[in-house]
N, C-alpha and C positions, 0 to 999 in steps of 0.2 A: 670729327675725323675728316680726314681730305681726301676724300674719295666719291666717287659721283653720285654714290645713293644718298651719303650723306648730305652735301652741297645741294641737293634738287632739294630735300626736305629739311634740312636745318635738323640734320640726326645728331644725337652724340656717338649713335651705336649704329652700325648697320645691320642692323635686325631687323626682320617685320615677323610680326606673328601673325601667323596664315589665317586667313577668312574662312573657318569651319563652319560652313551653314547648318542649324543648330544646335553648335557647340561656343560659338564666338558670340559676347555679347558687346553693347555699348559700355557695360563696366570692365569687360576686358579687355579691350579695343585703348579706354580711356588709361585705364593702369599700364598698359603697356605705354602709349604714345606720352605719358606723364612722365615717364620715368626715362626716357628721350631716345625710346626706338620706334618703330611705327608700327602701329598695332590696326588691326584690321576687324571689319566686319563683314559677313556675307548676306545678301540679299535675294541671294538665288533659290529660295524655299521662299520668299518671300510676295506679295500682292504688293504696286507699286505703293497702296495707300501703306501698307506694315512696313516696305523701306522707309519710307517716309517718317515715319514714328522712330524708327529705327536713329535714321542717319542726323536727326533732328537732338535726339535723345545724348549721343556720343558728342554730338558738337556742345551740347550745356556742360556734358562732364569734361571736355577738354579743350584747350584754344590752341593743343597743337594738331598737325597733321596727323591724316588717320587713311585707310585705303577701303574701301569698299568693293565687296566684290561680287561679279555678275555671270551667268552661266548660260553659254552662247551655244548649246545643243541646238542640231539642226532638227526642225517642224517634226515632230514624229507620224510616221509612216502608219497606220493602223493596220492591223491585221486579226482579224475577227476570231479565225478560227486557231491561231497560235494562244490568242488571247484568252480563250475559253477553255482552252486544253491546259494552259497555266494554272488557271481557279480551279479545274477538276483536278487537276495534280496536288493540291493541297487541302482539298476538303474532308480528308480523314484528318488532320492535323485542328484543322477550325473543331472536328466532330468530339477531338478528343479534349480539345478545350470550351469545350459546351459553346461556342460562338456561331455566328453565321458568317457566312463566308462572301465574300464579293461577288453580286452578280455580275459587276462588270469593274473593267480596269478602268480610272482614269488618270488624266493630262493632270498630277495636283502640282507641277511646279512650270510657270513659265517660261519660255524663251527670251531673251534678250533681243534674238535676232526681228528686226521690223517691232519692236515694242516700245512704241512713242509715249506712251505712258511710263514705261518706267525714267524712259531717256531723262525726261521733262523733269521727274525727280530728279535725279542727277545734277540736274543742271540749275535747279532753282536751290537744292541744299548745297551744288560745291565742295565735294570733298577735295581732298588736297590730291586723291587718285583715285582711280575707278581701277580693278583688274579684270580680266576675262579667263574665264576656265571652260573646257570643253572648243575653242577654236574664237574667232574672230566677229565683231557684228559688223557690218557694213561699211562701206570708206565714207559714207555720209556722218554716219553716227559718230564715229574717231575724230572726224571732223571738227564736229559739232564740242564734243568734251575738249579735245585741244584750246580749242577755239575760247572755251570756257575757263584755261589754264588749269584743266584739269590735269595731270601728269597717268601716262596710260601703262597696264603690265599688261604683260597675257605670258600665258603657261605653255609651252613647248616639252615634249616629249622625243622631238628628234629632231635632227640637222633642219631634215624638210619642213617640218613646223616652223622654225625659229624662224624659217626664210621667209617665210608669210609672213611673221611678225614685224621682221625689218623692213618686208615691202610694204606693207600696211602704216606705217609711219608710230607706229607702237611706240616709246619712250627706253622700258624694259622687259628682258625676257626674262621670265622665271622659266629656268632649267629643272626638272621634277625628274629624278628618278626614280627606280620602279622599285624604290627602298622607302618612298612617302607611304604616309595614311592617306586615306579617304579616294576620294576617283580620281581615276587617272585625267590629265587634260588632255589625252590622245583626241586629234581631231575626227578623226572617222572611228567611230570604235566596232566599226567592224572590217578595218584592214589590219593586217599583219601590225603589232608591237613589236619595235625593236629591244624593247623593253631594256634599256639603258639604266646602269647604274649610274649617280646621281654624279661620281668622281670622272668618269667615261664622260658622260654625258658634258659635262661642264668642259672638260676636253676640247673635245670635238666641237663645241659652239664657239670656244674662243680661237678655233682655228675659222671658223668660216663664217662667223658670225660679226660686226660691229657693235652692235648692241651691247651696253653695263648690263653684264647677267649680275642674277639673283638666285644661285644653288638653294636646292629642295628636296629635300630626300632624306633622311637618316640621320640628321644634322640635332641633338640630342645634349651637348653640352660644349662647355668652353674650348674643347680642343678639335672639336669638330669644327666649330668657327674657326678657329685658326686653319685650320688644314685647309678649308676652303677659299679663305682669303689669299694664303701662298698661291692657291692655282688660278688666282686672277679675277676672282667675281668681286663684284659691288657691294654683295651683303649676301645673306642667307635669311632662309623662310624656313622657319621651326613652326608647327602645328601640335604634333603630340606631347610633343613637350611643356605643354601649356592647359592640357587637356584637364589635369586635375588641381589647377587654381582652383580656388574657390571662386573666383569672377566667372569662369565661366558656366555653360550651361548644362553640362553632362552630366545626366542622373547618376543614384548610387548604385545603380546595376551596373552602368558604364563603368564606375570610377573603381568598383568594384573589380570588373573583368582587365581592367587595365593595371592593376596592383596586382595580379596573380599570373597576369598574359603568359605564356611559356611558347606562342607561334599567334603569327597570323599567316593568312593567305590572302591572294586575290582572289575574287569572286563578283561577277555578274547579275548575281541572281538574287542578290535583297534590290536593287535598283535599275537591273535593266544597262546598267554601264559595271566594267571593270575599277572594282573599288578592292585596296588593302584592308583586309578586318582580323580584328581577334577572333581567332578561328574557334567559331562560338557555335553552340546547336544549331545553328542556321545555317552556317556554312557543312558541317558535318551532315546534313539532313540531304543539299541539294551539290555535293561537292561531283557528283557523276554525272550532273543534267548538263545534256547538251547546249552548246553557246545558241544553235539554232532554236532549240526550243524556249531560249528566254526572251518576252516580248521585251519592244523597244524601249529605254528611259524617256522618261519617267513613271510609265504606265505597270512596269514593275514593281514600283519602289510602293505604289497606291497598295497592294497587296503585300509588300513587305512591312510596312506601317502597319496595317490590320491585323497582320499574322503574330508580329510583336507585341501590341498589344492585347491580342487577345490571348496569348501567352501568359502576359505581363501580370494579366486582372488572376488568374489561375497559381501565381508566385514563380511561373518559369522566366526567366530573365534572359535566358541565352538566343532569343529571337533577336535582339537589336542590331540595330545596323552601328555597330561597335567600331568605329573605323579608330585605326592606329598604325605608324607606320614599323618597321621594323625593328627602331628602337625602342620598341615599349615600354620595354622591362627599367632602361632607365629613366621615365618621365619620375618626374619629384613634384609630392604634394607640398605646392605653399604659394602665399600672394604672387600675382604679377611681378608688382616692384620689386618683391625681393629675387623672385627667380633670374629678374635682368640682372641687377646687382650678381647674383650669383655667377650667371652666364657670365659676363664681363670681368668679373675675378677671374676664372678659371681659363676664358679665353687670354688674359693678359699673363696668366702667370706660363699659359703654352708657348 
């Protein structure tokens, strides 16, 4: 195609399938970018040495471009006794699933920001992009990946987001409305969301923004992709819609809850950031707790992992951090390739 997302990566389709940190695998990263849209993996749950296995592993299964993606949450702030009132808050739940419950929360996913160890991956495997979710890493490190021909994304939430990204020398913005799965890229998640729908949203950047956007948000099949290419973006980022490949990683409780889904909601309180889930016993358990009283991400999500599975080991399934975006109901179980193919019929025949 002759349009800018395509021309940087040599696309047939402009498509990427969103870096669901684990849910995205290097087999689904490779079946997507195989089939010649750009498929993604995310590293942001990840130890620089497990990217590294990671990004190593997708480049054997593909020799096309692929996007890796990174999570640029700011140093968390600790707070002791927020912290301890979280774990007491849920210790009848651990009591009732016969488990023991966390004596303390911690730090289980890294920053990006100031982390030269992962940079150095990056830079030595070369992907054909790096993205950023949760805000920006440093004008050294953008530097540094440019510098590498790395091609850069970051995820924007609102006008004022986007703005940082353009002055940041960013390549593209992913536009995310609050109709996506999984967490939100808001930079500060604890200011005001203007909480923009994805169609809005896309709007209002191509008014004020330079930058090849990449619409995200609700974006589900062929005619969604069309509607978004009329309002001027680059391409679109589909995530749920990918979810129940069999390449990817999401158990049968997940694929489970996402075959029956009837709502999701936003919720803070499996991870410590505002994330879209299938409104699953977890959400319904902590849907009244105050935003103050949920400590910071990712020292959350240390407690929400535990809670799930010590659910899990018991046969209750509804603890997961089950993230999906609005259009659940229509994800469709089947390969990668063929889902593009399908995508790509339905967009062509819109």
């Amino acid at each position: 195609m002759n349009n800018t997302l395509c021309q940087r990566f040599t696309l047939a389709y402009p498509i990427i399938q969103a870096p669901m940190a684990g849910v995205s695998t290097p087999e689904l990263a490779a079946a997507v970018s195989n089939s010649g849209a750009l498929g993604s993996i995310s590293v942001g749950a990840s130890t620089p040495e497990q990217a590294e296995v990671m990004i190593r592993k997708t480049h054997a299964l593909t020799a096309a471009p692929f996007n890796v993606n990174v999570f640029c949450h700011a140093p968390v702030q600790r707070d002791p006794a927020v912290e301890q009132a979280w774990i007491a808050r849920f210790q009848p739940q651990f009591d009732h699933y016969e488990a023991t419950a966390l004596a303390e929360l911690a730090e289980i996913y890294q920053t990006f920001h100031e982390n030269t160890a992962m940079l150095d991956v990056l830079l030595e495997t070369a992907p054909a992009a790096v993205s950023f979710h949760f805000g920006l890493p440093s004008a050294a490190f953008v530097q540094r990946l440019k510098q590498r021909g790395i091609v850069t994304l970051a995820s924007a939430t609102s006008v004022m987001e986007a703005q940082a990204i353009e002055a940041a020398g960013i390549d593209f913005v992913v536009a995310q409305g609050i109709e996506a799965g999984g967490h939100r890229g808001i930079f500060d998640p604890l200011a005001a969301d203007e909480q923009h729908s994805t169609f809005t949203l896309v709007q209002a950047l191509r008014k004020t923004s330079r930058l090849p956007m990449i619409a995200a948000g609700g974006i589900m099949d062929g005619a969604g992709i069309a509607a978004m290419l009329k309002l001027g973006v680059a391409g679109v980022q589909m995530g749920t819609a990918f979810v129940l490949c069999p390449e990817s990683a999401a158990n049968d409780a997940y694929r489970q809850a996402l075959k029956s889904a009837e709502s999701t909601m936003m919720t803070a309180a499996i991870s410590g950031r505002l994330a879209r889930c299938i409104t699953n016993d977890f959400c319904h358990l902590t849907r009244d707790v105050a935003r103050e009283a949920i400590p910071a991400y990712p020292l959350t999500y240390a407690l929400g992992k535990a809670m799930a599975a010590a659910a899990a080991a018991k046969g209750a399934h509804g603890f997961g951090a089950q993230w999906a975006g609005q259009g659940a109901a229509l994800a469709r179980e089947m390969p990668a390739a063929e889902l593009i193919k399908t995508l790509v019929a339905e967009w062509q025949a819109a």
